[in-house]
C-alpha positions in Angstrom: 14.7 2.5 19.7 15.2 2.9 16.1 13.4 0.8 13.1 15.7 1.2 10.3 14.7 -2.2 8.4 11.4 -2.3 7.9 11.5 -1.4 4.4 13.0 -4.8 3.9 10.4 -6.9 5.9 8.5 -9.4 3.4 8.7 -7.9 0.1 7.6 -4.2 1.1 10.2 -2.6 -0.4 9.1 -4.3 -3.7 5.7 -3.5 -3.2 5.8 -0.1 -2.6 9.1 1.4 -2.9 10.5 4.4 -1.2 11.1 7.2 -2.9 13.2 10.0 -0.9 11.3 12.9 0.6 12.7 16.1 0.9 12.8 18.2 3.5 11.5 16.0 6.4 14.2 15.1 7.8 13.1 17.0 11.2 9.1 16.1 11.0 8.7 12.5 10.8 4.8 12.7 10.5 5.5 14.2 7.2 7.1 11.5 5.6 5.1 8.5 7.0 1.8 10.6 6.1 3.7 11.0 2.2 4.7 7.6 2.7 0.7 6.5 3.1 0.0 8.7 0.8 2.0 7.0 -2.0 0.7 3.5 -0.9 -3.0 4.7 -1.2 -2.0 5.8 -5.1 -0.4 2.7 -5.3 -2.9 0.1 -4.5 -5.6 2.9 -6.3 -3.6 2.6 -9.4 -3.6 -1.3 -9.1 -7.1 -1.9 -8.7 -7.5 0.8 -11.5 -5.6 -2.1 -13.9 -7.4 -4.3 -12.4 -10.6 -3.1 -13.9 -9.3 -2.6 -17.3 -8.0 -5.9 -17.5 -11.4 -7.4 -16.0 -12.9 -5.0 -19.1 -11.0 -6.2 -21.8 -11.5 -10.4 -20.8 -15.4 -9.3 -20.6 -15.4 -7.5 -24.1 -12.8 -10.0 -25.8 -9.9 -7.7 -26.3 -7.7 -10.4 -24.7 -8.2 -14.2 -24.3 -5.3 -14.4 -21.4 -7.4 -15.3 -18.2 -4.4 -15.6 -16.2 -3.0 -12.0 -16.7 -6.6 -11.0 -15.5 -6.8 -13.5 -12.7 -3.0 -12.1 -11.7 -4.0 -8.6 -11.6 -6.8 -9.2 -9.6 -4.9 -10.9 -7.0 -2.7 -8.3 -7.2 -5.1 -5.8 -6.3 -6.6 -7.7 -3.6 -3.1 -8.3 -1.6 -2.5 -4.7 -2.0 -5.3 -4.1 -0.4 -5.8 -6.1 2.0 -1.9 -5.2 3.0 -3.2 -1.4 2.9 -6.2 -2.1 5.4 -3.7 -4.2 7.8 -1.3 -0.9 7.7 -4.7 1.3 8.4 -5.5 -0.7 11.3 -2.1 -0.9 13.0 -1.9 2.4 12.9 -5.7 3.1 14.4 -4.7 0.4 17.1 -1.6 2.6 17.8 -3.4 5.4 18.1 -6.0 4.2 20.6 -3.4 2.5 22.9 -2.0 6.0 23.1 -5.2 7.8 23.7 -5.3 5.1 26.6 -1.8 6.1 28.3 -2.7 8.2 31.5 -0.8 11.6 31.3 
């Protein structure tokens, strides 16, 4: 069974898009543990602007509240999407700790 469209599935590709690994063509751990990879530096990088922009509102730098109250959100929905991929995958794992050999 092959899963060829999930970069498409609810805005993912948007979120995080795929850049092209090379050379893992014949490993696929590889490129879903790069592909984690880049979503951890990702959402690290959003909650990073985040900050600033919290930062700036507090010392007066900028007077938009929504830009700050959008970056926030931003942050949190990456995350939250980031945790819901972490757990999937630990579920995954312990169903297949569970399979009798």
């Amino acid at each position: 069974m092959e899963i060829s469209a999930l970069t498409k599935v609810g805005g993912l590709s948007q979120a995080f898009p795929a850049q092209e690994v090379q050379g893992t063509q014949g490993n696929p751990t590889v490129g879903f543990g790069k592909f984690l990879e880049e979503m951890v530096s990702k959402v690290n990088q959003q909650q990073g602007a985040a900050d600033q922009s919290i930062q700036a509102l507090a010392t007066g730098e900028t007077k938009g509240l929504h830009e700050v109250m959008l970056a926030v959100e931003k942050a949190s929905i990456s995350f939250q999407m980031l945790t819901q991929v972490r757990n999937k995958a630990v579920e995954a794992y312990q169903e297949i700790m569970r399979m009798p050999v």
